[in-house]
C-alpha positions, -999 to 999 in steps of 0.1 A, spaced: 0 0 0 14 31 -12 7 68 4 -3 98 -19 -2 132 -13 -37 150 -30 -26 183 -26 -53 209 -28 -47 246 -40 -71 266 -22 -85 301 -27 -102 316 4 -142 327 -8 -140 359 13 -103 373 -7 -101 349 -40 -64 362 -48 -58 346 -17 -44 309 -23 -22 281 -5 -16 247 -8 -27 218 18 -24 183 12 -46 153 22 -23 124 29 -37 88 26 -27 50 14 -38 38 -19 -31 5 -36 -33 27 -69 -14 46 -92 -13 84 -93 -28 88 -126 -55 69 -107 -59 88 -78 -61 118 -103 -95 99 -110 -101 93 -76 -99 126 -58 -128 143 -63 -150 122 -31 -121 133 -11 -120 170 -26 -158 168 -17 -154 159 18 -126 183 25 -149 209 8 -176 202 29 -158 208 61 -139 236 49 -170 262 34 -147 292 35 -121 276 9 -124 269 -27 -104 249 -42 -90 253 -75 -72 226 -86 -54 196 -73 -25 168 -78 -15 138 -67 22 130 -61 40 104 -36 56 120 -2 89 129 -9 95 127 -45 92 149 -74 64 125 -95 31 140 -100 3 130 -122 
């Protein structure tokens, strides 16, 4: 089992030209062009308990390494 990264760029709702980066870390027995796929029940969820953040766009990469789908 493999842990990803989905990292999240945010933009808060109240000040849209502000934006950061936060990352959901979980194990996957899947590839990153799959968890590309995958994401957006986890995007939802995150979104749901986060109502004054948009997010943007996303990626998927492994911890500690330069890959990213």
């Amino acid at each position: 089992m493999n842990t990803i990264n989905l990292v999240l760029t945010l933009c808060s709702v109240m000040s849209p030209n502000s934006c950061e980066e936060r990352s959901i870390i979980f194990a996957a027995d899947f590839s990153l062009k799959q968890c590309v796929m995958a994401a957006q029940p986890y995007i939802a969820r995150w979104a749901g308990e986060h109502p004054n953040w948009t997010t943007v766009k996303y990626r998927c990469e492994y911890p500690n390494h330069n890959d990213k789908a």
